[in-house]
MARTOR-534845 format. One line per 8 residues: number of its first residue (from 0); their letters; for each residue x, y, z of N, C-alpha, C, CB. Coordinates in steps of 0.02 Angstrom, whole numbers, plus 50000, padded with zeros to 5 digits. Glycine has a CB too. Layout:
<recs>
NUM = A = X/Y/Z/X/Y/Z/X/Y/Z/X/Y/Z ~ ... $
</recs>
This chain:
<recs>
0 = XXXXXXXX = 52824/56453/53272/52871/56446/53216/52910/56382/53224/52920/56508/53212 ~ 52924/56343/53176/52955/56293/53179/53043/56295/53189/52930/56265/53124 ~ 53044/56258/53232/53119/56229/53254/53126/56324/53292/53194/56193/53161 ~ 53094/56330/53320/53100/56413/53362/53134/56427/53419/53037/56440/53386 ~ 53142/56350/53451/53190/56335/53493/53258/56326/53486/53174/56295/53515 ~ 53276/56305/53426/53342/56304/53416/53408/56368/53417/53337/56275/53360 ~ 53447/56340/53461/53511/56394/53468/53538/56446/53408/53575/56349/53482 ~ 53518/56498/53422/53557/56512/53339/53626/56553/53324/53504/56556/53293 $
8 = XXXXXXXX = 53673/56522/53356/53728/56563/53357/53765/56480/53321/53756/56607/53449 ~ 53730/56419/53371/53750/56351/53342/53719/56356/53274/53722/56285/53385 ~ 53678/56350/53250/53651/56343/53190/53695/56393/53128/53571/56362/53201 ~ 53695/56447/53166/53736/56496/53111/53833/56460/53100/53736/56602/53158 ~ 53842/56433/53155/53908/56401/53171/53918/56347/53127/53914/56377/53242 ~ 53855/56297/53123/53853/56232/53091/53872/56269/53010/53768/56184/53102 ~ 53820/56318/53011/53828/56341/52914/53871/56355/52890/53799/56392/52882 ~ 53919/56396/52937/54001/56416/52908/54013/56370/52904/54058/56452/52941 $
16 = XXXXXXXX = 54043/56294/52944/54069/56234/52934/54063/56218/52858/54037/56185/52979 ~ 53980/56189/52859/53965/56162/52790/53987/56214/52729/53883/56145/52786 ~ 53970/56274/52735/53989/56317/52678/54078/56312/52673/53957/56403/52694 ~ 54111/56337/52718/54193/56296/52717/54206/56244/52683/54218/56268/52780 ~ 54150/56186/52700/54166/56117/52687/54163/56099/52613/54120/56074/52726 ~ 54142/56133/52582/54103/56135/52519/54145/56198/52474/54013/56152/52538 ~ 54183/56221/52496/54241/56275/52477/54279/56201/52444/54291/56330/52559 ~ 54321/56219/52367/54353/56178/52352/54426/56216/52371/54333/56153/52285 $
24 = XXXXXXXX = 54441/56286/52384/54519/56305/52398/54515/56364/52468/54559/56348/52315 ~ 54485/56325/52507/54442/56393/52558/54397/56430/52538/54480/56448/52580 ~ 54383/56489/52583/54349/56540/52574/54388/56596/52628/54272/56521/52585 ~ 54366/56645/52614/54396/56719/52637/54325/56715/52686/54408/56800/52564 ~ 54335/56787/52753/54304/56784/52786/54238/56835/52777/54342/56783/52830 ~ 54251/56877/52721/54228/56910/52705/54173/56890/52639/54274/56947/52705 ~ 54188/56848/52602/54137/56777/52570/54082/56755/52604/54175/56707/52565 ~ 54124/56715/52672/54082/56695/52708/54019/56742/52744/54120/56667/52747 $
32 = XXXXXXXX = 54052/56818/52746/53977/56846/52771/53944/56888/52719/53981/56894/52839 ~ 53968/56871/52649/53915/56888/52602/53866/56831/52566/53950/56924/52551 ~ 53901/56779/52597/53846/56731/52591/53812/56723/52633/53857/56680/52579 ~ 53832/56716/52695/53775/56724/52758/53725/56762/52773/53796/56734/52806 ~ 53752/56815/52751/53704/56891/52739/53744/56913/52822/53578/56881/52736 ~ 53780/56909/52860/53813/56926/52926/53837/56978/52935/53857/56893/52942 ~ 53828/57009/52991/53883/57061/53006/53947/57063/53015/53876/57083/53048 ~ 53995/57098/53017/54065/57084/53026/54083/57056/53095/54103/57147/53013 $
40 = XXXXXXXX = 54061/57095/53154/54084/57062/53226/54062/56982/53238/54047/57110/53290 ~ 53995/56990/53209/53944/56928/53216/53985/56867/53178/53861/56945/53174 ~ 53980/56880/53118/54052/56835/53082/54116/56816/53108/54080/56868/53030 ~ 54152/56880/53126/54231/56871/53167/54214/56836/53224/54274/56946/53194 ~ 54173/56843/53267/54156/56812/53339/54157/56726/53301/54060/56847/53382 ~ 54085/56705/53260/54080/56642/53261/54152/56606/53230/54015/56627/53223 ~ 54185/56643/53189/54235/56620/53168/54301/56619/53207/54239/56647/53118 ~ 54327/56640/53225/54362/56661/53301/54337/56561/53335/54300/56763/53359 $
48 = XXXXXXXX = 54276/56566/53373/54251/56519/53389/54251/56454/53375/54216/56530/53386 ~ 54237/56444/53300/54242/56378/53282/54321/56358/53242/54175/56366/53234 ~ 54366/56431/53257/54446/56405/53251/54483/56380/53316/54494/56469/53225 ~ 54476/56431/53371/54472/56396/53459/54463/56304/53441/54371/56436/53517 ~ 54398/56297/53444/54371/56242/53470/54407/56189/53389/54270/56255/53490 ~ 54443/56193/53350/54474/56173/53296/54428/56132/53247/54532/56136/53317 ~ 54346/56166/53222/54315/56147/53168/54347/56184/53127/54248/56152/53166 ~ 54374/56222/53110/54409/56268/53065/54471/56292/53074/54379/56317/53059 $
56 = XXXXXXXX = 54519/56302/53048/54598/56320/53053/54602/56380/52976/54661/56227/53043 ~ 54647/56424/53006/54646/56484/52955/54707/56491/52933/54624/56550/52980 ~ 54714/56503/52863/54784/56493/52836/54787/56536/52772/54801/56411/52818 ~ 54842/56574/52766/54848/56630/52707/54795/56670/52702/54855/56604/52639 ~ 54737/56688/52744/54679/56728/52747/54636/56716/52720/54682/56776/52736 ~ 54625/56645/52709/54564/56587/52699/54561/56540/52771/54586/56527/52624 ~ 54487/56531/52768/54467/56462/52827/54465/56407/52770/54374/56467/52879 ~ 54486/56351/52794/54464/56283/52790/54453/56248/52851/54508/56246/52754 $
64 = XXXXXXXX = 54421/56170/52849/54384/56133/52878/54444/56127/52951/54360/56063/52827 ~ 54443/56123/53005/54489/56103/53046/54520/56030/53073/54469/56131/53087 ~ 54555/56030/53094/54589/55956/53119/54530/55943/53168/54678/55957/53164 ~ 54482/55961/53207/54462/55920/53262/54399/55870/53250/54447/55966/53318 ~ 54389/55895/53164/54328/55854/53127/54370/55772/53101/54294/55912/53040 ~ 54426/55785/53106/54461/55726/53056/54462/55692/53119/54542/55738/53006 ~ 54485/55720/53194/54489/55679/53260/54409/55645/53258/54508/55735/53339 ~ 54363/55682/53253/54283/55656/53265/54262/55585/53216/54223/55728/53238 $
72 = XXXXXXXX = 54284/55585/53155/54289/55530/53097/54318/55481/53125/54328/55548/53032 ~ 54363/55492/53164/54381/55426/53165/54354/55384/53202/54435/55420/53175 ~ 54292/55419/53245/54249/55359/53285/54166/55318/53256/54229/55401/53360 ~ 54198/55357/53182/54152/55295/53150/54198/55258/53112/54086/55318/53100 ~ 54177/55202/53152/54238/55154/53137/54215/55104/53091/54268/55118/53203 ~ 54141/55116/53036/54124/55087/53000/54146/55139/52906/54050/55070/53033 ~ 54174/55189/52932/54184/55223/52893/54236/55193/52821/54204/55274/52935 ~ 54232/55219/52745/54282/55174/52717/54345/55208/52709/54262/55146/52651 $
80 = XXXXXXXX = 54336/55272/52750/54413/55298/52750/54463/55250/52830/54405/55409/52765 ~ 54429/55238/52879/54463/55213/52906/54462/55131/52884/54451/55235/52966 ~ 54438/55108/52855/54430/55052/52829/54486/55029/52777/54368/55055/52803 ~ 54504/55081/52747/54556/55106/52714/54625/55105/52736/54542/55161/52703 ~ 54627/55138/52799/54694/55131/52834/54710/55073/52865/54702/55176/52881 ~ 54656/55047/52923/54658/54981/52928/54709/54939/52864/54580/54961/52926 ~ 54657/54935/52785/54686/54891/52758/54744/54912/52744/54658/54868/52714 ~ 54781/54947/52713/54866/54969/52729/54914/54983/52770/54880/55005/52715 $
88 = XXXXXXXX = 54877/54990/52837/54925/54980/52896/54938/54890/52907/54885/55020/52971 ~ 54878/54834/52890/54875/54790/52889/54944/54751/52853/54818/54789/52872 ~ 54952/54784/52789/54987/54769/52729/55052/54790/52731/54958/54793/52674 ~ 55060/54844/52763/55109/54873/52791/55158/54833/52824/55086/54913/52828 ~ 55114/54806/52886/55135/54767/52944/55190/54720/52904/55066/54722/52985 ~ 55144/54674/52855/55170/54613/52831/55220/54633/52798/55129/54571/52794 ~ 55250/54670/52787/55300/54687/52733/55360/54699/52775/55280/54752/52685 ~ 55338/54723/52832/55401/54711/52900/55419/54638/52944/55373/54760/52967 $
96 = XXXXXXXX = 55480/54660/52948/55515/54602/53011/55508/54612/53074/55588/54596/53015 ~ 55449/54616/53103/55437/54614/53197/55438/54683/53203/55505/54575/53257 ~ 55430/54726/53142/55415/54798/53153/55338/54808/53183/55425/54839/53080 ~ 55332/54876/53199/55264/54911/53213/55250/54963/53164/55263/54944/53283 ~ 55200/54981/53150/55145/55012/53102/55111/55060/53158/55085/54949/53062 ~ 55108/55114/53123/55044/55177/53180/55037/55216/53113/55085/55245/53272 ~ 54969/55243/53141/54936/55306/53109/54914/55350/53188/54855/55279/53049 ~ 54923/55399/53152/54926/55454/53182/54884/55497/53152/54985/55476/53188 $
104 = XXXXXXXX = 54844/55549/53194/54811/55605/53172/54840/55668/53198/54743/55600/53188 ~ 54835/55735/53164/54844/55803/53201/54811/55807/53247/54832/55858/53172 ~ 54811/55838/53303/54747/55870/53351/54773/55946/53358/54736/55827/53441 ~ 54752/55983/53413/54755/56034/53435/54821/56069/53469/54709/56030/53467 ~ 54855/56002/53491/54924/56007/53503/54980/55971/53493/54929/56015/53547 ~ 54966/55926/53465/55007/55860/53430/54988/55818/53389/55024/55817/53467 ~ 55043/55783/53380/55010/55723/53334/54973/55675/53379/55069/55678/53292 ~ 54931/55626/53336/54901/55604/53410/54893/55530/53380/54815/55648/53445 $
112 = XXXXXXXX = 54913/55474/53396/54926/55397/53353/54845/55359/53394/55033/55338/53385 ~ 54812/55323/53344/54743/55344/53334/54747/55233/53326/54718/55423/53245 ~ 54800/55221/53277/54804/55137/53265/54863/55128/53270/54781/55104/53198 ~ 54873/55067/53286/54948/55036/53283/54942/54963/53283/54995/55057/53347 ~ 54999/54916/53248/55005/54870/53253/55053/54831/53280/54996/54864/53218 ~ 55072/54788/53317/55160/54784/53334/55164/54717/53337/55196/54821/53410 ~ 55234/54716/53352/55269/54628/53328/55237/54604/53401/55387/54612/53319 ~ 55243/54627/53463/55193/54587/53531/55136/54561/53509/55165/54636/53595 $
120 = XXXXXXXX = 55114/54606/53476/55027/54560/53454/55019/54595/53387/54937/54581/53516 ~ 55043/54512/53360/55060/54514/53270/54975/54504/53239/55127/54426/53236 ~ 54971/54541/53186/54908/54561/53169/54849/54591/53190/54894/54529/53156 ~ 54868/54632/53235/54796/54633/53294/54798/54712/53288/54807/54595/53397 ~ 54770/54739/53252/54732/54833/53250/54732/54859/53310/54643/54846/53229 ~ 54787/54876/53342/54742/54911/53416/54711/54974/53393/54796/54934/53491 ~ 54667/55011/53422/54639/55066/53421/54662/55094/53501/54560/55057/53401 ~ 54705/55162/53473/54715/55198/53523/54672/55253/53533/54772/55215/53522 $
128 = XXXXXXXX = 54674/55265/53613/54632/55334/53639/54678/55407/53626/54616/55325/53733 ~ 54677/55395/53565/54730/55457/53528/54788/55479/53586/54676/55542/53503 ~ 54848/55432/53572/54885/55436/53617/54936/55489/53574/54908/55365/53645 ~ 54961/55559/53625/55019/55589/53620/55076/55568/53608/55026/55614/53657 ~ 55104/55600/53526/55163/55577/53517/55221/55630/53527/55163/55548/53455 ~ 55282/55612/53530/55331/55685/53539/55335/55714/53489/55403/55681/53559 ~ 55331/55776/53471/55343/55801/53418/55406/55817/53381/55318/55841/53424 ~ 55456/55808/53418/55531/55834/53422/55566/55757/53422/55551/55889/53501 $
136 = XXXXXXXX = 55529/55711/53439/55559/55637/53442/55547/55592/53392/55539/55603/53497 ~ 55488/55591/53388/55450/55541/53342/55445/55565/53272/55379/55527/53368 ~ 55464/55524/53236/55465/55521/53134/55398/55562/53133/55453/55417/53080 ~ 55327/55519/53164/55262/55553/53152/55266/55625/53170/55206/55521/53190 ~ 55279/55649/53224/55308/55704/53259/55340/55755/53226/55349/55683/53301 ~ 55378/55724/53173/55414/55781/53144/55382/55809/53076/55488/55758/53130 ~ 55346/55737/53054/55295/55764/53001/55249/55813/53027/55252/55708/52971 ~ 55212/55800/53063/55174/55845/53109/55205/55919/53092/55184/55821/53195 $
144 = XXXXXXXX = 55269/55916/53130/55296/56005/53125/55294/56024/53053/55387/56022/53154 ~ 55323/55974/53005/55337/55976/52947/55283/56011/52898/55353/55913/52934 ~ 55225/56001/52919/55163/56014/52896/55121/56065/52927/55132/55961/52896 ~ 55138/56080/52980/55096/56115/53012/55094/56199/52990/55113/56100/53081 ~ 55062/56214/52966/55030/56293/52966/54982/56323/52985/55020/56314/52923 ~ 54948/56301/53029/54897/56354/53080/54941/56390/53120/54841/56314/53137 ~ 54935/56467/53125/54960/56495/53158/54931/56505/53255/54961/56545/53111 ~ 54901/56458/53262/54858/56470/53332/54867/56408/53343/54776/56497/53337 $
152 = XXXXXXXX = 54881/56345/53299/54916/56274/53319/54977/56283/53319/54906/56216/53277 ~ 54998/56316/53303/55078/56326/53318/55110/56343/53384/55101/56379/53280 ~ 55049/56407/53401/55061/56425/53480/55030/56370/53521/55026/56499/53505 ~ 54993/56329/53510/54963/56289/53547/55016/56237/53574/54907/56261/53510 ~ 55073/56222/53506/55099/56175/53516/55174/56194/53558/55099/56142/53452 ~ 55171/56252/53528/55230/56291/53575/55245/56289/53640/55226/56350/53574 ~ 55155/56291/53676/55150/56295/53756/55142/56230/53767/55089/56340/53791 ~ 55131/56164/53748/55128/56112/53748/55180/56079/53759/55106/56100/53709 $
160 = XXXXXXXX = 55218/56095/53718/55302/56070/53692/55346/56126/53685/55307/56032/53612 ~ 55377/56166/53755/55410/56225/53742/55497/56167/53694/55424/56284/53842 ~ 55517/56202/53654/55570/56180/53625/55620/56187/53680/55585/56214/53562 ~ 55634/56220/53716/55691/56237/53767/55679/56166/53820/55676/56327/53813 ~ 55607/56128/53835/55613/56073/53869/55595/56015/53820/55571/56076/53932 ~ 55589/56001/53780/55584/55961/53759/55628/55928/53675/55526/55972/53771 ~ 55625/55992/53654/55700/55977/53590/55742/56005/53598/55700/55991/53518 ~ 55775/56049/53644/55855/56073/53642/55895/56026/53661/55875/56131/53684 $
168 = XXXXXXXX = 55868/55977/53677/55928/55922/53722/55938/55881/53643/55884/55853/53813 ~ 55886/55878/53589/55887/55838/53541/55911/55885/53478/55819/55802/53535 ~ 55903/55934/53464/55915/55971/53386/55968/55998/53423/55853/56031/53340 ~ 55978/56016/53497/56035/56077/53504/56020/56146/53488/56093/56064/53460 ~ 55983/56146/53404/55930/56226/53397/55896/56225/53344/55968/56301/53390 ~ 55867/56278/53357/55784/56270/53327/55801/56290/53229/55711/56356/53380 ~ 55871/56309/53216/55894/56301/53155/55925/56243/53133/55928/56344/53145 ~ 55940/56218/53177/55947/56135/53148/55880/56087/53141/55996/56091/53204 $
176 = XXXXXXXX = 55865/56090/53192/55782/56063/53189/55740/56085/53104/55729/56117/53269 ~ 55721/56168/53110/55702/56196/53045/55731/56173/52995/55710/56258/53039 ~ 55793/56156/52982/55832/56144/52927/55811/56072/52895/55906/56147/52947 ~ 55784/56017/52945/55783/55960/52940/55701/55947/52938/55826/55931/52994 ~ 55679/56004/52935/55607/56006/52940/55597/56033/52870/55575/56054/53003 ~ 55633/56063/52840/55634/56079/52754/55643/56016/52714/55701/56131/52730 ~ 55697/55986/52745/55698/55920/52696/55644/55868/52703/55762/55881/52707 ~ 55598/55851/52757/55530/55823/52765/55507/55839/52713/55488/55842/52817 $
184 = XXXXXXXX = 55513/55914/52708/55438/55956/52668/55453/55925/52582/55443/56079/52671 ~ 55518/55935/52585/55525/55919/52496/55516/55835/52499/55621/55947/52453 ~ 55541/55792/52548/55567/55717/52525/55484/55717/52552/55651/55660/52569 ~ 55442/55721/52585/55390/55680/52615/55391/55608/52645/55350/55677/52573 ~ 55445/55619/52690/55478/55586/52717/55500/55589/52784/55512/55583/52688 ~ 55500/55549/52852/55543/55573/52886/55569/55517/52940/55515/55634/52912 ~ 55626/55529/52937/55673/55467/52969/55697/55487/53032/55739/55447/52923 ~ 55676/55464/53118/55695/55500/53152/55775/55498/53173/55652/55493/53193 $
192 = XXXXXXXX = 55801/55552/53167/55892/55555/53178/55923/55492/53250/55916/55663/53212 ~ 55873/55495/53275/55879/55482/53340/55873/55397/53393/55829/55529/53354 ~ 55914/55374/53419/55944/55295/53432/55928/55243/53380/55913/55263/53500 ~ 55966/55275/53303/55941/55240/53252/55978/55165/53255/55952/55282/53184 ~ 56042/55174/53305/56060/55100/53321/56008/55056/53359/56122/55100/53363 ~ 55948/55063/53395/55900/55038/53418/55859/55038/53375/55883/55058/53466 ~ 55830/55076/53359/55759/55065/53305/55757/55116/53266/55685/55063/53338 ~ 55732/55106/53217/55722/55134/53132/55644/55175/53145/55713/55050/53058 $
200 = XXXXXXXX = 55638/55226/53147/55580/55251/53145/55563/55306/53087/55571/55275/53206 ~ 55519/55295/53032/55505/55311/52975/55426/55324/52985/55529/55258/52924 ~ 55408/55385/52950/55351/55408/52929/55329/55447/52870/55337/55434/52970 ~ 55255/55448/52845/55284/55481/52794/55191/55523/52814/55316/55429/52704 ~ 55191/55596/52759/55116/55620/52787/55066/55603/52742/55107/55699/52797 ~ 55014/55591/52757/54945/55603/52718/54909/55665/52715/54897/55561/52742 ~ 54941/55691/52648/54901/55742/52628/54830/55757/52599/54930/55760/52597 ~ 54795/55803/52609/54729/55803/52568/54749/55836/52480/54665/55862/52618 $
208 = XXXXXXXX = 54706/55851/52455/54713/55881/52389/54742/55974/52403/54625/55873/52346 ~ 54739/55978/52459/54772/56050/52457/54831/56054/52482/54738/56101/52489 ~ 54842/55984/52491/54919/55986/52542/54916/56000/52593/54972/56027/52529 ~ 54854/55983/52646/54848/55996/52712/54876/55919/52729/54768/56022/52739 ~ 54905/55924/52807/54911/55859/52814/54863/55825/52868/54978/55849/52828 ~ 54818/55781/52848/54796/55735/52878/54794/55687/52891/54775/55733/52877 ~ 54850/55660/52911/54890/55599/52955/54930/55596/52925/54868/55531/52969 ~ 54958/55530/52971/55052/55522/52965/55043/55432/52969/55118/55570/53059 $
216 = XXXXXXXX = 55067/55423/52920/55068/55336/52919/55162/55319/52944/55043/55297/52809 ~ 55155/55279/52991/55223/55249/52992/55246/55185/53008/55254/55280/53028 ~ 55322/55170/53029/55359/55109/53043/55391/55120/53086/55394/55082/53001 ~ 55396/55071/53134/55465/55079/53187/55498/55005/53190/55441/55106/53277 ~ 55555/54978/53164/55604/54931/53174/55650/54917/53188/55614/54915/53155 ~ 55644/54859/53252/55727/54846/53277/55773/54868/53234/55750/54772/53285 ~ 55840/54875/53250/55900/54890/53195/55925/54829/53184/55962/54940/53217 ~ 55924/54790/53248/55976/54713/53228/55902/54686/53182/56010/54640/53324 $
224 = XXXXXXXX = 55850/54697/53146/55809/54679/53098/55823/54688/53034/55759/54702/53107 ~ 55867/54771/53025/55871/54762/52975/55911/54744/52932/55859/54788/52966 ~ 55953/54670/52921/55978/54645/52876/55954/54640/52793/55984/54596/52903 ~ 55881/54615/52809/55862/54594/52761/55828/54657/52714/55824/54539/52780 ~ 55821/54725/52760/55795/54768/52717/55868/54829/52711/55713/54798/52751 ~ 55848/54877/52658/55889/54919/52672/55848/54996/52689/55938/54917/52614 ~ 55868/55043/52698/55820/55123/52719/55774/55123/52672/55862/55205/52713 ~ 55805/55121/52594/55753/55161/52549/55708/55107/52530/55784/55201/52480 $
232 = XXXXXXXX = 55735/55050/52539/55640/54987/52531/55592/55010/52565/55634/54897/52569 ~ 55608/55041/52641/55560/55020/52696/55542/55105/52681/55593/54982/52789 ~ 55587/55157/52658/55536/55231/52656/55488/55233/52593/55586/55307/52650 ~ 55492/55172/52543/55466/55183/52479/55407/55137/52499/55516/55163/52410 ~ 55405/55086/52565/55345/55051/52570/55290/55084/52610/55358/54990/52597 ~ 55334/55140/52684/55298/55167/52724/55260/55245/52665/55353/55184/52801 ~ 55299/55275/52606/55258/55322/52578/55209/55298/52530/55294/55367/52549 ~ 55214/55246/52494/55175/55190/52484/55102/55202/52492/55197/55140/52527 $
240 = XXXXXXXX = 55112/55160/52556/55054/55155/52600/55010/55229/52627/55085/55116/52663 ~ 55062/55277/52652/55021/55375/52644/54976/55368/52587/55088/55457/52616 ~ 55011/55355/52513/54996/55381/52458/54897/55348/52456/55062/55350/52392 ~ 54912/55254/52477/54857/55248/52475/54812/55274/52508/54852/55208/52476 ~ 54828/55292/52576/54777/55320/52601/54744/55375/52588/54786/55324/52645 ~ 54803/55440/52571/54773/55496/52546/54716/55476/52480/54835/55546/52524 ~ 54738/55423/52442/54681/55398/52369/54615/55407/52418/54692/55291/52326 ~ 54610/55368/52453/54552/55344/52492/54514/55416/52507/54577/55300/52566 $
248 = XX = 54543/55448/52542/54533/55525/52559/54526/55550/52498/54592/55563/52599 ~ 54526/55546/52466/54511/55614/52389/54431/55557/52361/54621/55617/52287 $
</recs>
């Protein structure tokens, strides 16, 4: 029989993906195994599975596609969605005074900054090895929380980043934090509270068409820089630039 060798727990794994992928508002889990023709455990197991390993993330009692496919994209680096960011992080840059530019992606437990540009080496794309950002510190960081609804990335990020070591010294509590995490959600915006006499750090998210967020475009600028700009130029240039990217993405 042809292809008789092949794994078939992978193969049945790959098909949920694509059938997910091809969902325009999710799918229920119970869809998924009347299209598969599947059993219930057989289903819950592979699905269970490919939410773990983050091809899939489950939300309101639908699957969609997961954050760890958007981490995998970005190593085709001939792609025209990153081709895309490139050119507006590029454009970005220029519109600042000796500021820095990053994009950032979700992962499994943080945000994770993927490009950056900075005033040390003016014009030059670095590509990062998806470097960890704070979540509780960083503008990107807070979009991150701001957006986040997987309930199994949440705990992920919890044990990652207990709030008791890493934001009580900064929110004081997790209702001030929340509170300031509501106004993200409405402004799509986020300005970090924090040594804003040193540097200006602004981000804003890239959403998909369902309002998932897949990345965080931002700015970070000296303060003695900003004379020549004021807050709302530089948050109307950094959402700007989200907006294009999410275009790119749809």
């Amino acid at each position: 029989m042809a292809n008789s060798d092949l794994i078939a727990s992978l193969v049945k794994g790959s098909e949920i993906v694509k059938l997910v992928g091809f969902s325009d508002n999710g799918i229920k889990s119970s869809e998924i195994m009347t299209a598969m023709n599947l059993k219930a455990p057989t289903c819950y197991s592979l699905l269970r599975t490919l939410v773990a390993c983050g091809f899939l993330e489950k939300r309101n009692g639908r699957f969609y596609l997961g954050n760890e496919l958007i981490l995998l994209t970005k190593k085709q680096s001939n792609s025209s969605f990153l081709a895309k960011v490139e050119t507006e992080l590029m454009a970005l840059y220029q519109k600042l005074s000796r500021g820095t530019v990053i994009f950032a992606v979700p992962g499994l437990d943080g945000i994770l900054q993927t490009h950056r540009i900075s005033f040390d080496r003016p014009g030059v794309i670095q590509h990062l090895d998806s470097e960890p950002m704070h979540p509780y510190a960083s503008a990107a960081g807070l979009v991150y929380l701001a957006f986040l609804t997987d309930e199994m990335t949440v705990l992920r990020v919890n044990e990652r980043w207990p709030f008791a070591d890493f934001g009580s010294h900064l929110w004081k509590s997790r209702e001030a934090l929340n509170k300031y995490l509501d106004q993200v959600r409405k402004t799509q915006i986020a300005v970090s509270p924090f040594e804003k006499d040193v540097y200006l750090r602004i981000s804003a998210p890239v959403l998909d068409q369902t309002g998932k967020l897949i990345a965080a475009a931002g700015a970070s600028i000296p303060a003695q820089l900003m004379k020549n700009k004021n807050m709302e130029t530089i948050q109307k240039e950094v959402s700007h630039s989200a907006a294009m990217i999410a275009a790119a993405l749809a």
